[in-house]
N, C-alpha and C positions, 0 to 999 in steps of 0.2 A: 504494500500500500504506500504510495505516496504520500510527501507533504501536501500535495492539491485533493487527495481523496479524503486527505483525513480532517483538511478544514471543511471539504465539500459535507464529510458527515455530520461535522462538530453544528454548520449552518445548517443541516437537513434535521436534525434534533433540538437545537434553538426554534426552528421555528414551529415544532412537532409541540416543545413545553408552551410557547406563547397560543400556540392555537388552543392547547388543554385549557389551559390557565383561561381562558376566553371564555370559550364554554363551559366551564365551573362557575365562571361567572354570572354568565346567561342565566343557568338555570338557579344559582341562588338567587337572581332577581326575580326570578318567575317562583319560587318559592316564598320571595318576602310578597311577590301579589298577590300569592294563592293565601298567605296569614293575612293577609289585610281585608281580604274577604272571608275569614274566618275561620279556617281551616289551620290550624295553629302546630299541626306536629308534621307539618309537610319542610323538607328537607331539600337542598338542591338536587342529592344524590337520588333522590324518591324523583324528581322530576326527570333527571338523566337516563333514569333504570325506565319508565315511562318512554321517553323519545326514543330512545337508544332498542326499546324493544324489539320494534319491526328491522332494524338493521343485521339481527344473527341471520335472517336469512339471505337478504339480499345483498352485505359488507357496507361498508361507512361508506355515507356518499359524500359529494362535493360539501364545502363548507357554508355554503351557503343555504344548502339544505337545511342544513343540519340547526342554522341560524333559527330559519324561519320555522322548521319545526317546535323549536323551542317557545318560539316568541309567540307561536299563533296555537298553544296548545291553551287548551280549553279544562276548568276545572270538571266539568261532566266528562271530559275525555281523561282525563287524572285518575277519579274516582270511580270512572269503571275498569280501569285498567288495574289498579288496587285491589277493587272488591272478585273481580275475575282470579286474579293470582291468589286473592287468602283463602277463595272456594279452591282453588285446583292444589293451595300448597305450594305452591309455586314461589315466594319471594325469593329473589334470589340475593 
């Protein structure tokens, strides 16, 4: 490996954490909207396990999907996806 592949990684993984780091973001603000409408034990991580769900089958899509899913998710679509997984056992 080179010095050019190994900063190529070191930038290909900087920008892997700053995208994480983004979207942990997203969804703890989608969780402080989801407590403001009164749902109070909801969590970023409870809303990323929600977005994130439909992606094991089909793999992580583009970033900007992945934005607008967050942003446009709905708490009826939260809470069903919640009460689905504690009937099947399922929380992962």
């Amino acid at each position: 490996m080179t010095d050019t592949d190994s900063a190529w990684n070191r930038e290909e993984q900087l920008q892997e954490d700053e995208m994480n780091a983004m979207i942990e973001q997203l969804c703890q603000s989608k969780a402080d909207e989801f407590r403001l409408l009164g749902y109070e034990q909801v969590e970023g991580k409870d809303v990323w396990e929600c977005v994130s769900d439909k992606y094991h089958k089909t793999g992580m899509p583009p970033l900007y999907q992945v934005v607008n899913d967050i942003l446009s998710l709905k708490v009826t679509q939260f809470m069903n996806f919640i009460t689905l997984n504690m009937y099947r056992g399922d929380m992962r």
